[in-house]
C-alpha positions as semicolon CSV with decimal commas, in nm:
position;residue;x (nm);y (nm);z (nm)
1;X;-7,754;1,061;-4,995
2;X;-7,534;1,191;-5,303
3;X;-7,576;1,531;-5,277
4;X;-7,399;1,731;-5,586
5;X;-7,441;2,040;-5,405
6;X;-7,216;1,857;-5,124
7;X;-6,805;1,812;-5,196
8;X;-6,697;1,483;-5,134
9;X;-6,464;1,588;-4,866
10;X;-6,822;1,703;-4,666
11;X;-6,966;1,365;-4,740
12;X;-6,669;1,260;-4,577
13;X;-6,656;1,425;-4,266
14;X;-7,020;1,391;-4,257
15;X;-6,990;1,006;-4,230
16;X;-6,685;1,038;-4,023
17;X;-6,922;1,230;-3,765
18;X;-7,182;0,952;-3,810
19;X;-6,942;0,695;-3,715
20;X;-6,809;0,887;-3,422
21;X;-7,113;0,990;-3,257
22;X;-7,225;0,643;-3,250
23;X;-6,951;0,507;-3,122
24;X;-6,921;0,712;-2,897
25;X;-7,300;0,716;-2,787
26;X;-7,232;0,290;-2,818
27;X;-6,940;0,258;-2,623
28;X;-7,133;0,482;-2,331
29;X;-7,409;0,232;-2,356
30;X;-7,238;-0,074;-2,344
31;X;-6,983;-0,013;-2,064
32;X;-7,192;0,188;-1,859
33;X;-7,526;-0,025;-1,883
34;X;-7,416;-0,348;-1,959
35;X;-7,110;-0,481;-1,904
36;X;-7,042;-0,272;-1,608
37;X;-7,353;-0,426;-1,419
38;X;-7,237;-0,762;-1,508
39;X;-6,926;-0,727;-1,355
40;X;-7,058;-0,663;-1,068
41;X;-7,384;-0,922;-1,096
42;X;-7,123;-1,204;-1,219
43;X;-6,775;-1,148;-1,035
44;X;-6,741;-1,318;-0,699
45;X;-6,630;-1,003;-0,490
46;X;-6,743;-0,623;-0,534
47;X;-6,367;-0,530;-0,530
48;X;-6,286;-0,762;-0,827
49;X;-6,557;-0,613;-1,012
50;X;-6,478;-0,258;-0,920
51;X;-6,118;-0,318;-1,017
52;X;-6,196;-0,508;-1,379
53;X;-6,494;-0,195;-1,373
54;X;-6,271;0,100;-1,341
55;X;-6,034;-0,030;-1,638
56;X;-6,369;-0,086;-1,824
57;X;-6,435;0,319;-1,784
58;X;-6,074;0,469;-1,842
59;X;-6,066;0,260;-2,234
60;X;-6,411;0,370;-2,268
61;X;-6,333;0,724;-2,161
62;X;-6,011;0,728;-2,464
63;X;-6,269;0,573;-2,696
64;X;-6,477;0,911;-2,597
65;X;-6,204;1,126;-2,641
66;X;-6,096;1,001;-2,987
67;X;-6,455;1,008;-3,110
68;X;-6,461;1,392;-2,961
69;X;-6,159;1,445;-3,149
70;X;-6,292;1,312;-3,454
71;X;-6,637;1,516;-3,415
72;X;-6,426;1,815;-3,383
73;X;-6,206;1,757;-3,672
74;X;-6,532;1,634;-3,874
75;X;-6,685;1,991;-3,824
76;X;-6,435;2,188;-3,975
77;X;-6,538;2,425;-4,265
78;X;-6,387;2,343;-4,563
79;X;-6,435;2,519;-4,884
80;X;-6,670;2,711;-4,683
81;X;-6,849;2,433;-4,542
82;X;-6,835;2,184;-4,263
83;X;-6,892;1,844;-4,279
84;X;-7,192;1,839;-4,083
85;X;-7,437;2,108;-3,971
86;X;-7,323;2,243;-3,638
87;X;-7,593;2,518;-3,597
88;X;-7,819;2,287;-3,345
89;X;-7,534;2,340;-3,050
90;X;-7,370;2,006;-3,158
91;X;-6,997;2,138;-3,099
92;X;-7,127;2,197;-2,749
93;X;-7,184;1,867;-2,617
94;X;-6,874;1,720;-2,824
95;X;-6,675;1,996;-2,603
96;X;-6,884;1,902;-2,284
97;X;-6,878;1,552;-2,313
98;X;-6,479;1,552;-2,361
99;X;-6,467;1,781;-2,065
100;X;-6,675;1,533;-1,894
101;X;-6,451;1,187;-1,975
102;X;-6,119;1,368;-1,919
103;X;-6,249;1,519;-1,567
104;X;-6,411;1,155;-1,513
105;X;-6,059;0,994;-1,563
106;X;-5,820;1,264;-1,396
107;X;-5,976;1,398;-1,132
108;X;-6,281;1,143;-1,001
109;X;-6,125;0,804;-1,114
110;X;-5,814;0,826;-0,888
111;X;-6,031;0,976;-0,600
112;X;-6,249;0,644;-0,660
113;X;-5,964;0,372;-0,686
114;X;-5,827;0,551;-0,330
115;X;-6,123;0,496;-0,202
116;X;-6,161;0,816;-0,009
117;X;-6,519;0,933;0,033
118;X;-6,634;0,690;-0,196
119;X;-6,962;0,745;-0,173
120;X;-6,933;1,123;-0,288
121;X;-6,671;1,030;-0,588
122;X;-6,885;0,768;-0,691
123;X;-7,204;0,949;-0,700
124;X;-7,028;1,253;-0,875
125;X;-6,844;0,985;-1,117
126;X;-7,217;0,814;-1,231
127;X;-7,368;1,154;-1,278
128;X;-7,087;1,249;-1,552
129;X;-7,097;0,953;-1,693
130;X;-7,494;0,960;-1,747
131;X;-7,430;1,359;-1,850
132;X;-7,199;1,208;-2,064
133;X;-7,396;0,922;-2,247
134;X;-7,651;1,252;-2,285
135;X;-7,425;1,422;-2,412
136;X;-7,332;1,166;-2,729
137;X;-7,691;1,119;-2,766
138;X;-7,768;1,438;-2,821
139;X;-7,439;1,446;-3,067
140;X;-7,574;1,122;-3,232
141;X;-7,913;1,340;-3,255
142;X;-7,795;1,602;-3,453
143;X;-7,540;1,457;-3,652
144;X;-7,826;1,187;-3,804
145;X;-8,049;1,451;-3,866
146;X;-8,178;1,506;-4,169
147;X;-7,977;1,794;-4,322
148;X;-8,158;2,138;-4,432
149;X;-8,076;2,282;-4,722
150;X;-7,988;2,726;-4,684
């Protein structure tokens, strides 16, 4: 993985993208598909479980936004090059996934926890969230891939 080709300040941010993405990517998973559901499988009432659930999704949704802040930073050229290869659309779904948590926690969170046309906000809320965890994949994806060489 020494690349002399590479300054370490790329090998850097290249790592620093590694460790982002799959935090990021992690954090989705975990929340979303596992301790979310048992919550909700192991609490005694659904309102307990929404309540412990929702502040479950807004410190997973800061986790997502300093990961996306870190991805952005990481892909800044320096010397002339970034830290990681961003030609594959990468900076794309760090920007839509960040859109995605902050519209998840300021505009269909509160409509959730008042409860007004739940089913809708809900719906809407689990579809970002799995656009989302696609998202970081697809981050993850790139940001593992092997790197080519111009």
């Amino acid at each position: 993985m020494n690349d002399p080709a590479r300054p370490p300040s790329a090998a850097w941010k290249a790592r620093v993208a590694v460790f982002a993405a799959a935090l990021w990517w992690g954090s989705l998973s975990v929340t979303g598909f596992l301790a979310v559901p048992t919550l909700f499988a192991s609490l005694p009432t659904p309102a307990l479980a929404g309540s412990v659930a929702a502040r479950l999704f807004s410190a997973q949704g800061w986790v997502a936004v300093a990961c996306g802040v870190l991805l952005l930073f990481a892909s800044r050229p320096e010397d002339g090059r970034s830290g990681m290869d961003w030609r594959g659309g990468a900076v794309l779904f760090v920007l839509a996934g960040l859109l995605l948590a902050l519209l998840s926690e300021f505009a269909v969170a509160p409509r959730i926890m008042a409860r007004g046309n739940l089913r809708l906000w809900h719906g809407l809320g689990a579809a970002m969230y799995v656009v989302q965890w696609l998202c970081a994949a697809a981050v993850l994806w790139k940001v593992t891939a092997p790197r080519q060489h111009d």
